[in-house]
N, C-alpha and C positions, 0 to 999 in steps of 0.2 A: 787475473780475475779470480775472484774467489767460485771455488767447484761445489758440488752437492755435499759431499762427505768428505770436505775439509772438518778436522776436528777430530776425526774417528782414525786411531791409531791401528793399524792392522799387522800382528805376526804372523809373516809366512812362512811356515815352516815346512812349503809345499818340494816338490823335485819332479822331474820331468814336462809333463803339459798338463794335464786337466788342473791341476791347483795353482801352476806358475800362470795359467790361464785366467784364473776366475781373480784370482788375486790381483793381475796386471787391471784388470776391466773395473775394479775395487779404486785403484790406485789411478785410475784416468781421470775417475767421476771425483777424484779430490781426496782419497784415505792417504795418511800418511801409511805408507806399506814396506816395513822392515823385511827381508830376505835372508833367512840365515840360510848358510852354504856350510853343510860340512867338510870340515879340514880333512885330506892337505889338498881336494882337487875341484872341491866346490860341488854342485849339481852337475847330476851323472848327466844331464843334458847336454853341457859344456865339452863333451866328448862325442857329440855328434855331429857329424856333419849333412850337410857339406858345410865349409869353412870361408871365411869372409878374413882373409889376411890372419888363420888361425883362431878367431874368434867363431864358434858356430852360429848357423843363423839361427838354426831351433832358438837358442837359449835367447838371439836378438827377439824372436819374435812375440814373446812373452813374457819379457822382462822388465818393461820399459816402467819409467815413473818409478820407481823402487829405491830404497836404500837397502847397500850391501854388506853386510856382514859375514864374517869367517869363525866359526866357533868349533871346538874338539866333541862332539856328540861322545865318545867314548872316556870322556873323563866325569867326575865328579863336577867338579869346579863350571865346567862345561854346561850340564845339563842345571847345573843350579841358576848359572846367568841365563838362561833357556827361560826358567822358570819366572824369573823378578822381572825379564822383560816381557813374558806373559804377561803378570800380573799388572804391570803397568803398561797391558793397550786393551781395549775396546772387544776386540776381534781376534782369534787364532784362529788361521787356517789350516788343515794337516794332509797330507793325503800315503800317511803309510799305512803297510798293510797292519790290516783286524789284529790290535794288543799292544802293539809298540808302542804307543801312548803310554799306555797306562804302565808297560814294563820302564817305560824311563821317569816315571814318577810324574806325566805331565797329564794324567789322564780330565775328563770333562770335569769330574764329578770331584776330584782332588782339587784340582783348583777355582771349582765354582764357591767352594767351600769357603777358601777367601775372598774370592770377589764375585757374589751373586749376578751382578752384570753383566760378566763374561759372558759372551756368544763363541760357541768353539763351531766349525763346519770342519766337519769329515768326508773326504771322496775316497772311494775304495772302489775297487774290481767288483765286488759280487753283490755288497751291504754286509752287515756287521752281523746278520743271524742267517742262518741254512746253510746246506752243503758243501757249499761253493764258498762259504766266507774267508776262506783262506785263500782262494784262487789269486793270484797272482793279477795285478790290474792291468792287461795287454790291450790295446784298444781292438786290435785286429781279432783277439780270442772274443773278446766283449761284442763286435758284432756280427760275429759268426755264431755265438749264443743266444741272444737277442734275437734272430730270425730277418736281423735287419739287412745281412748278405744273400740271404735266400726269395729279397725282391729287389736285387740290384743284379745287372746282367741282362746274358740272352741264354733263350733254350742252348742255343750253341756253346757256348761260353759256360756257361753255371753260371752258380754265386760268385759275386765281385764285391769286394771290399769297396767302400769310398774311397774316393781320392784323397781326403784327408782325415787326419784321425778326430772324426768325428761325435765317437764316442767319449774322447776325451775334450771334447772343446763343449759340447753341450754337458759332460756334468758339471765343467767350469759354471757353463752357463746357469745352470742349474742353482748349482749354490750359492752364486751370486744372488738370485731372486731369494735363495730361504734366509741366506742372512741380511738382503733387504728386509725383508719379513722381520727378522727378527730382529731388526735398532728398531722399526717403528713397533714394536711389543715391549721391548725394553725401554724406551723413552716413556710409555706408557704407565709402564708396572714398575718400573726399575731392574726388575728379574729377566737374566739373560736363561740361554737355553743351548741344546746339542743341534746344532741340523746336521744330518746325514745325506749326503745323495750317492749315486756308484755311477761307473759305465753303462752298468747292466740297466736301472731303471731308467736311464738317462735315453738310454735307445728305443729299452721298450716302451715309454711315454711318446716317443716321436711312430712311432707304427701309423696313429693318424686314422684314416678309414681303413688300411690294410686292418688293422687289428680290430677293428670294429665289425669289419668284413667277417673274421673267421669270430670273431663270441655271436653275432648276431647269427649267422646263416653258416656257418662252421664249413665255408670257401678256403680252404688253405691255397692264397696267392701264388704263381708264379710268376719266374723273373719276365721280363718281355719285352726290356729292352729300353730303346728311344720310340717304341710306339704305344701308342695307349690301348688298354686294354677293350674299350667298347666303343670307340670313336676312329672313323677312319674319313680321309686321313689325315693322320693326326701326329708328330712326331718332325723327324733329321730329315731332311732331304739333301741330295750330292747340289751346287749351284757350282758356276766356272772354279771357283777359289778357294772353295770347302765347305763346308754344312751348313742349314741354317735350321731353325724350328719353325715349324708351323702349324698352327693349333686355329681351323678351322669348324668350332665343333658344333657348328646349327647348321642346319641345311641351305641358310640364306647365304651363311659364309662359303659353303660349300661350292655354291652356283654363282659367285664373286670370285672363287676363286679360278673358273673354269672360265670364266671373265677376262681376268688378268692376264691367265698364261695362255687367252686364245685357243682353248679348248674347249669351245661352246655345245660340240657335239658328245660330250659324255656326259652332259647334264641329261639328255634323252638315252643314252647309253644304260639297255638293261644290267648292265655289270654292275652298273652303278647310282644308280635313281633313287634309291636308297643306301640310308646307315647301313644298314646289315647286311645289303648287296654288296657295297662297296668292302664291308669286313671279310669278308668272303673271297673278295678278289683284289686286297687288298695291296698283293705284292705285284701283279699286272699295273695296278693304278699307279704304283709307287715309280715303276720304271718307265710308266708314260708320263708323269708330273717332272720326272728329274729330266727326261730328255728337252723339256722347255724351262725349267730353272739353270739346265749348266751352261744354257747361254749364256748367262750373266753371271755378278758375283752378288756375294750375300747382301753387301750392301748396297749396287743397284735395287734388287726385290725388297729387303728389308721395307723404305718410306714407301713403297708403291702399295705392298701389301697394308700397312699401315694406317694408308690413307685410304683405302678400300673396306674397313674394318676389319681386316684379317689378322691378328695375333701372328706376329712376326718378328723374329730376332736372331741375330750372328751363333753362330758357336764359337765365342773367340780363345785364342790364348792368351795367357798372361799376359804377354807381351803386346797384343790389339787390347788387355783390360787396363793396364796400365798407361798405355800413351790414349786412352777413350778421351773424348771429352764430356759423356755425363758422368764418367768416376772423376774425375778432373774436378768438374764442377760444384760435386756434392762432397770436396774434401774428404773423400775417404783415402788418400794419402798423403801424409807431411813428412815435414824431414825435421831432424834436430841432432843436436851435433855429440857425434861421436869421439872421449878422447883419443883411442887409434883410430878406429876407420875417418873421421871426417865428418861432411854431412852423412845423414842416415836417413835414408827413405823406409817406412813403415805404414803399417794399414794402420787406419782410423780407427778410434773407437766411432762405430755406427749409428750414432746417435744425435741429433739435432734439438738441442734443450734452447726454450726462446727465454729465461732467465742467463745463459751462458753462455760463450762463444763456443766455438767445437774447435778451440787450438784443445786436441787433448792429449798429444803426445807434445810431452812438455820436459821430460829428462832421459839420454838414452838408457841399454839398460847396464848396470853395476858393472863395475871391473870388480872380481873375487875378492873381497873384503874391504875394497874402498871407503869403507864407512864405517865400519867398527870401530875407532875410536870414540867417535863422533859421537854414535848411539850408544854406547858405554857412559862415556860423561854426559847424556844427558837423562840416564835411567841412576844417575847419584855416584858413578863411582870415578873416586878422587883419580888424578891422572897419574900417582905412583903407584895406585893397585891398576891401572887399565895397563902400565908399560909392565911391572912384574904379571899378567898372566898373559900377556903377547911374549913374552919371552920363556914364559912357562909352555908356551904353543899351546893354551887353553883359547885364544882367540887368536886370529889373525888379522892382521891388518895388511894391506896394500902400499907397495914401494916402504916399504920398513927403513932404508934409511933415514927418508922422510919424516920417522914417524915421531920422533922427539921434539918437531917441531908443529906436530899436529895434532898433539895430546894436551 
């Protein structure tokens, strides 16, 4: 079935996650999305593990939908083929650091020069002006600057990283929306544009009321955990099988809740008759609530609270989010076949379009230069120049003895 942005040829000429990110999500919704991999070892991602039969999953988990290419970044010949398959797509993506561009001859403004269309997105570490513009793009330096680990945690603990590198999936995200943005300004005017995003505003845009908190009333947050800061109670609770949430946060819920767990007498309980009683004596409450939840397990309480209007939910692991049956249901994971590994189990692109079906992982992702022929001869060049600069080691191709017979 035909996707949203079938049509729009997209160069990635991303490494790592935030750009192999925003580019795969590019390539779901229907771009066609070229992957160049510098020679001889591909994207330094493909040297992480953990490993899947030597294949990393980092590199599975963001690479999907893509065509793969192998090119010498360090030659001449190299960066020229860089440049003509620019010039013949829609879209470049880049995410190195502030100059490299422009030192390999590939910058916005050089090449918009021949094709005003051009839309270029850049992801970087810091943005491309101030102090920091040369900082190196680490997702973990990015939210430890950002202020965004300085509300994750406990008094006990400190600052805590997220569990994933979230800095770098949201400027993916990020850039995806400016260069949505910018095809419907270019279909409009014809003139494409630069969009820029980083780690760094990518974080600081998600602050949310924290950051609203300190420019309004200059409250600098602390971390505090799984419990809410003016609601109690409100947060993880221990049940027989492990944690659950519960987010109680009106008084009627409150008094439902003491309902439930047959604790009728603390709704008259000065401790607790009120919000700001109960935030007071918050951690007594905590260990009288959990000694009538670890009767049971999460998902006993889970429907009960539920159907009570109580805001209620597991703390699951992967492995309870994966065997779920509302992730199940809502297709956010398929499979599609791998030439080594087999079938390939992947997360969804998260999106429910009613002109579309949501099959949207539709090709796994590239074996290192799989494709370079391919998109060689189809950006014009004859198949005796694509086997002399494969032999030049200006490109690579994939299974090379193969490759006489795939040119």
């Amino acid at each position: 079935m035909k996707q949203p942005l079938n049509g729009l040829r997209v160069l990635d000429l991303t490494r790592a996650l935030s750009g192999p990110f925003s580019t795969m999500t590019l390539a779901d919704l229907g771009a066609e999305v070229i992957k160049v991999e510098p020679t001889p070892k591909g994207d330094m991602i493909r040297q992480w593990g953990p490993f899947d039969q030597d294949i990393s999953v980092y590199y599975l988990s963001a690479n999907r939908n893509k065509k793969g290419i192998g090119v010498d970044f360090r030659k001449p010949e190299g960066l020229a083929f860089i440049r003509e398959l620019a010039l013949q797509s829609d879209i470049v993506v880049e995410n190195f650091k502030v100059g490299t561009m422009e030192s390999m001859g590939l910058s916005y403004d050089s090449l918009s020069q021949e094709k005003p269309s051009l839309i270029m997105a850049s992801i970087s570490g810091f943005g491309s002006k101030g102090p920091a513009k040369n900082w190196a793009g680490f997702d973990q330096i990015a939210q430890g600057y950002s202020g965004f680990m300085s509300l994750t945690g406990t008094p006990e603990s400190g600052p805590t990283r997220v569990g994933t590198a979230i800095g770098d999936l949201t400027a993916g995200m990020w850039a995806v929306i400016g260069v949505l943005a910018a095809v419907i300004e270019m279909k409009a005017t014809g003139k494409g544009q630069h969009v820029e995003t980083s780690l760094l505003a990518s974080l600081v845009s998600l602050l949310s009321v924290q950051g609203q908190r300190y420019l309004s009333v200059e409250e600098v947050p602390q971390p505090c955990g799984n419990v809410h800061p003016v609601i109690a109670p409100y947060g993880t609770f221990d049940t027989a099988d492990g944690p659950i949430n519960l987010a109680p946060a009106t008084q009627d819920m409150w008094v439902r809740l003491c309902s439930v767990l047959e604790l009728h007498e603390l709704v008259e309980d000065p401790r607790f008759v009120r919000n700001a009683d109960r935030m007071k004596n918050r951690h007594i409450l905590k260990e009288i609530l959990e000694g009538r939840l670890q009767l049971h397990t999460r998902m006993h309480w889970t429907p009960i609270m539920i159907e009570q209007g109580i805001p209620a939910g597991p703390i699951n692991t992967l492995e309870d989010v994966f065997s779920d049956e509302q992730v199940l249901a809502c297709n956010l994971v398929q499979t599609v076949e791998h030439a080594q590994l087999g079938p390939l189990r992947q997360v969804a692109l998260p999106l429910q379009m009613s002109n579309h079906d949501g099959s949207t992982v539709r090709a796994a992702p590239p074996v290192f230069g799989q494709d370079t022929a391919q998109v060689a001869s189809e950006i014009g060049l004859t198949s005796e120049r694509i086997k002399t600069l494969i032999k030049q080691g200006v490109l690579f191709q994939a299974d090379r003895e193969r490759e006489g017979a795939s040119i």
